[in-house]
Every structure is written in structure tokens, then in C-alpha cells.
C-alpha positions in Angstrom: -35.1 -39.8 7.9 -31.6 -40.3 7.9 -29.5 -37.2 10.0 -27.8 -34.5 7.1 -24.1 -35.0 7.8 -22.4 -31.4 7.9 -19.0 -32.7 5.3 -17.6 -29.6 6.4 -16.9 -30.5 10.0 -18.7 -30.5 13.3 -20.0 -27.8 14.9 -20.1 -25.5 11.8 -23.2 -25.0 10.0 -23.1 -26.3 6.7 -21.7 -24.1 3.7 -20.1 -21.6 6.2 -16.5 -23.1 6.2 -15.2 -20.9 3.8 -16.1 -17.7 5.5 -13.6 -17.6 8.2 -11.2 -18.5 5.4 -12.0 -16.1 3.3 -12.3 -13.5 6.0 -9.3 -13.8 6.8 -7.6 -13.1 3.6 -8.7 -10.2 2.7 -6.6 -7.4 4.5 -7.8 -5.6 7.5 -9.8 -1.7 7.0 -7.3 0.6 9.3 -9.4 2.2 11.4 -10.8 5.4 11.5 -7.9 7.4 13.4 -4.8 9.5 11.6 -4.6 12.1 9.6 -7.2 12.6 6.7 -5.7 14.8 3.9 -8.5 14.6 1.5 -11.1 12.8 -0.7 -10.5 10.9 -3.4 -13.3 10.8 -6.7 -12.6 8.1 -8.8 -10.4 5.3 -9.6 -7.6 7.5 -9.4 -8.2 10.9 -8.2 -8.0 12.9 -11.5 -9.7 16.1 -11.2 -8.2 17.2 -14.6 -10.4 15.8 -17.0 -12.9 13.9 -17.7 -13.3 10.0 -15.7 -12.6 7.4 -18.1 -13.0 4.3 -15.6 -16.6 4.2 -15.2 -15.8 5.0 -11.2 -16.8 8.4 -11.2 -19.1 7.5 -8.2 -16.3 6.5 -6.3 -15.6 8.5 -3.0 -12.8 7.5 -0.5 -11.2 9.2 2.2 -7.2 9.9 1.4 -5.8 8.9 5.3 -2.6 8.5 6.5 -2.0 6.4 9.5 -1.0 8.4 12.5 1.8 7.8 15.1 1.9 4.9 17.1 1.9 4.4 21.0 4.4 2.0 22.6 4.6 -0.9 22.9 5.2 -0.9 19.6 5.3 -5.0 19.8 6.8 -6.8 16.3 6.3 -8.4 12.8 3.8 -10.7 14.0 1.6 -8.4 15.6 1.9 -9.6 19.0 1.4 -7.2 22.2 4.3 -5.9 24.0 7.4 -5.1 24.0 8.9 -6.7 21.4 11.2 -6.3 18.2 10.3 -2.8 16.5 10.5 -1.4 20.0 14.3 -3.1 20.1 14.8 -1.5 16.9 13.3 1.8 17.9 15.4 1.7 21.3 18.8 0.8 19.4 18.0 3.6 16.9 17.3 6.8 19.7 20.2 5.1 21.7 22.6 5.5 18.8 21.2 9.4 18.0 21.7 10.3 21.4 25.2 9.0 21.0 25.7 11.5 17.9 24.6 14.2 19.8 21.2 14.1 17.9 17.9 14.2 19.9 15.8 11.3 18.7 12.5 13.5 19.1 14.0 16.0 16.6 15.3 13.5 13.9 12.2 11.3 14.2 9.1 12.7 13.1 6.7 9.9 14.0 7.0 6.3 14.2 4.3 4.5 12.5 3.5 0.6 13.3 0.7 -0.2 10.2 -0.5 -3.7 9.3 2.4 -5.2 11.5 5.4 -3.0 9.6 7.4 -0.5 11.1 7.7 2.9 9.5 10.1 5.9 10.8 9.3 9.4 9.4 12.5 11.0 9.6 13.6 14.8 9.2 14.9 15.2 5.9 17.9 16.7 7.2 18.9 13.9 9.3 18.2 11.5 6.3 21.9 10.3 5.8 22.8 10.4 9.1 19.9 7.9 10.5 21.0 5.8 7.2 24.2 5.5 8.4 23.4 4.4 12.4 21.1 1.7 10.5 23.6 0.3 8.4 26.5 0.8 10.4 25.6 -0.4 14.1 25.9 -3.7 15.4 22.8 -3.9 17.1 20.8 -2.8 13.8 22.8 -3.9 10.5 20.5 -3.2 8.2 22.8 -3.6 4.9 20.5 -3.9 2.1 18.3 -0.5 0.9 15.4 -2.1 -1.8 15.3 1.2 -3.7 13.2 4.3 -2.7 10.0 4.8 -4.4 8.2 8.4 -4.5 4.6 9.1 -3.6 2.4 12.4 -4.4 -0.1 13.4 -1.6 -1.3 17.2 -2.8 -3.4 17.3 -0.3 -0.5 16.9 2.5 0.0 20.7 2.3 3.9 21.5 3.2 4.8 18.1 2.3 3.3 17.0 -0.1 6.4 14.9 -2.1 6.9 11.6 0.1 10.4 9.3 -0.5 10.2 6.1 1.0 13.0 3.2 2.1 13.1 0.1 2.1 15.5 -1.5 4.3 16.3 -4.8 4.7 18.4 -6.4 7.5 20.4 -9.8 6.4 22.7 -10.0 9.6 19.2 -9.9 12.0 16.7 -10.7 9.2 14.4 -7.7 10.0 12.8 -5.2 7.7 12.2 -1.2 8.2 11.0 1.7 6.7 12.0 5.4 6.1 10.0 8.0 5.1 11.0 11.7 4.5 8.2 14.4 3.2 9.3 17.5 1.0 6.8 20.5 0.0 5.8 21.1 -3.8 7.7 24.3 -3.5 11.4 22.9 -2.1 11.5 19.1 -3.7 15.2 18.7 -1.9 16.5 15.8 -0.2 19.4 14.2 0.9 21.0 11.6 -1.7 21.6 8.6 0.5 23.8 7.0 -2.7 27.0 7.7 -0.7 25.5 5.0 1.9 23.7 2.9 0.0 25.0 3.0 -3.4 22.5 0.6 -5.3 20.2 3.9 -5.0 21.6 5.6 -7.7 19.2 4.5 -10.5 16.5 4.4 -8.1 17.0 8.0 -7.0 17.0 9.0 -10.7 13.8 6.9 -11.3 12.5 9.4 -8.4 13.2 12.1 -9.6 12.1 11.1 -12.9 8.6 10.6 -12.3 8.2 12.8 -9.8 10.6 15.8 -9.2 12.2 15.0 -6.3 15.7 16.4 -6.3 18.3 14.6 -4.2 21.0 16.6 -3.5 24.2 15.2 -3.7 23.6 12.7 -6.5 26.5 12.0 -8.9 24.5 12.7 -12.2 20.7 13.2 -11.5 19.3 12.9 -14.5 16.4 11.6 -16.0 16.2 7.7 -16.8 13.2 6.6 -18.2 11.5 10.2 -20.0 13.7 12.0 -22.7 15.8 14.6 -21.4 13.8 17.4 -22.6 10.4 15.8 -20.9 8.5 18.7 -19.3 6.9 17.8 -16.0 6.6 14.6 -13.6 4.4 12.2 -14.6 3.5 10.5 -12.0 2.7 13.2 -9.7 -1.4 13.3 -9.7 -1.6 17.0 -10.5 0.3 16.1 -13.9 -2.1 16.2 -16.7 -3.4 12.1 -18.2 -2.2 13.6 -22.0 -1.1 10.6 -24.2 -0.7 9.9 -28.1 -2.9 8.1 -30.3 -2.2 4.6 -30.5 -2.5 2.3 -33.8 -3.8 -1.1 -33.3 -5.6 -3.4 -36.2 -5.8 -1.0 -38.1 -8.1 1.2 -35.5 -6.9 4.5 -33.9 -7.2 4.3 -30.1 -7.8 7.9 -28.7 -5.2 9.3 -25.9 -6.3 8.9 -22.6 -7.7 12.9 -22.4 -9.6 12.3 -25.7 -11.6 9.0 -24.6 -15.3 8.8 -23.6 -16.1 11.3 -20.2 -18.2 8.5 -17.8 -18.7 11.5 -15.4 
């Protein structure tokens, strides 16, 4: 009997290759450390109706990743020193040259699936925005946009802004984030630095109620002016119109079939 020949290379078994590859495609699980702030039910969370997913079984824990430890290495998740610690060093350098204390204007810094996240003090928003774009060493020119998130269970911060900053003299990415409670949605405008925010920041506020002081007209972009609430905050209730389509009536989303 002629020897089976493995087409899939030597010294793999055969109809394994694709394992690895497909292994190592799929994103890594963070690990169990951080900060829980709850548990979601669902596809998406709703606890204000009935589920209309068919993932009412669904249970996952809501985690945010927790500070990280230095070295905090670089983009391509090598060990040691490396660039977000240059970045990090620059930035406290260029506080302590303000007169700022870095521990005081930075909340955390946060090194997640090889990105580099700075939670700053909402206070010191425009300031840090300024050291970023402005010093030599850090030139980050280019702000994405700012996109909200809603986290009710982050009690006393539960409104999140995040930054997305992008460096074209060093080719090197950041991110901000700044957290505001339910009961003060305030923060800086950072249009004055970074002027392709101002539709963004209106988009922001928008959809989810965040109020950034400072703004040259913060008004509402996509709802009509008279729109009462946020919608995409997850307390905000799924409402919805009737839809006509062939001839059929679709329900609104909070008048559809209950799966739970």
C-alpha cells in the first residue's frame, strides 16, 4: 500500500492546516482583568422591552480594560520600551512643562489589542489636545472625529467621548478618552484645536447629549430640532414608526414579536 501523502505539508496532520490560519484571525478574548460594569442580556442590552433578536439567552460581562503597566511597548505588540512609551514620555514631559502634573491630567493609560488609549481629565481636554498637535516631538495634526459611547452602568461617568488622533508628520495613531456623569454631560469643545470637529461634535451631541461647551452653534444635525431625547444612549426607549413595504405594514420595533 502506497504511503498517504499529507498535500498540506510535512509534519502537519492532514486537514489541520487551516486551523492555525484560522486561529489566528479571529481576534484575541482580553483577559479576565479591568473593570466590570455590568451584564449585558441580549444582542444589545435592552431592558426596556421586549427582545426582538431571538438572543434573549445571551449573557456577557460589560468590561472595560483596566490601566496598563509600563513598558507600555508599541503598535506591533512587541515587549519593551518602545513607541507608545515615547509617546507617553513626550506627553508627561510637555505637562510638566505647563505646569500640569501628568498624574492629575491623565486618568489612566490603557494599551488594548496593541492601541494606545489616554483617559484624560475632562478639564485638561484642550489643553492635552493642544501639546499633541502642537509639539514637535508628537505632531499629531489630524483628529478623525469623536464618537460618543453610553456605559449606564459606569456610575459617575457614564457618557464616554472618544478621539481619534492621527499623526502624519510621525505616522502614529492615539486615542483620547474623556468620561462625563448622566447628571453633568459637559465637555470641553476641542473645535478651536481641531476644527474638522465641529459636525462631529454636533453628531455627539445629537445622539447622545453630550454638551461641548464652547461650540460655535451646537445644535442638532441629524434628528429635528424639536427631537426629545438621545437616541443612541441604551436607556433611550427602541420606539419606531410603522413602516409600509409591498403593501404589508411592518410593526415598530416596540410592537414586534417578544422572543423573551
Amino acid at each position: 500500500m502506497s504511503e498517504q501523502k499529507n498535500p498540506e505539508g510535512p509534519g502537519e496532520p492532514a486537514g489541520q492546516s487551516g486551523q492555525n490560519g484560522q486561529e489566528e484571525a479571529v481576534p484575541a478574548q482580553r483577559e479576565d482583568t479591568g473593570e466590570v460594569i455590568g451584564t449585558r442580556r441580549g444582542m444589545f442590552g435592552a431592558d426596556n422591552g421586549g427582545d426582538t433578536t431571538g438572543y434573549g439567552g445571551l449573557v456577557r460581562t460589560v468590561r472595560l480594560p483596566g490601566a496598563s503597566s509600563r513598558p507600555y511597548g508599541g503598535p506591533d505588540a512587541s515587549e519593551g520600551y518602545g513607541e507608545f512609551d515615547e509617546i507617553a514620555d513626550e506627553l508627561e514631559g510637555a505637562l510638566d512643562e505647563q505646569g500640569l502634573v501628568p498624574e492629575n491630567v491623565i486618568e489612566k493609560t490603557v494599551v488594548d489589542r496593541a492601541e494606545l488609549t489616554f483617559h484624560i481629565e475632562r478639564g485638561a481636554l484642550p489643553a492635552v489636545a493642544r501639546i499633541l498637535r502642537d509639539d514637535p516631538a508628537l505632531r499629531f495634526e489630524l483628529c478623525t472625529g469623536v464618537s460618543g459611547v453610553h456605559f449606564p452602568g459606569d456610575t459617575g461617568r457614564e457618557l464616554h467621548a472618544v478621539y481619534h488622533l492621527r499623526s502624519i508628520t510621525h505616522n502614529r495613531l492615539v486615542r483620547l478618552e474623556v468620561s462625563a456623569p448622566d447628571a453633568d454631560p459637559h465637555l470641553p469643545s476641542l473645535v478651536e484645536v481641531y476644527p474638522t470637529n465641529d459636525w462631529h461634535e454636533r453628531e455627539t451631541y445629537d445622539f447622545f447629549g453630550i454638551v461641548f461647551d464652547g461650540h460655535p452653534a451646537l445644535t442638532r444635525i441629524m434628528m429635528p430640532d424639536d427631537w426629545q431625547g438621545f437616541p443612541q444612549r441604551k436607556d433611550y426607549p427602541l420606539g419606531g414608526i410603522p413602516v409600509e413595504y409591498k403593501g404589508a405594514q411592518i410593526p415598530a420595533p416596540d410592537q414586534r414579536r417578544s422572543y423573551s
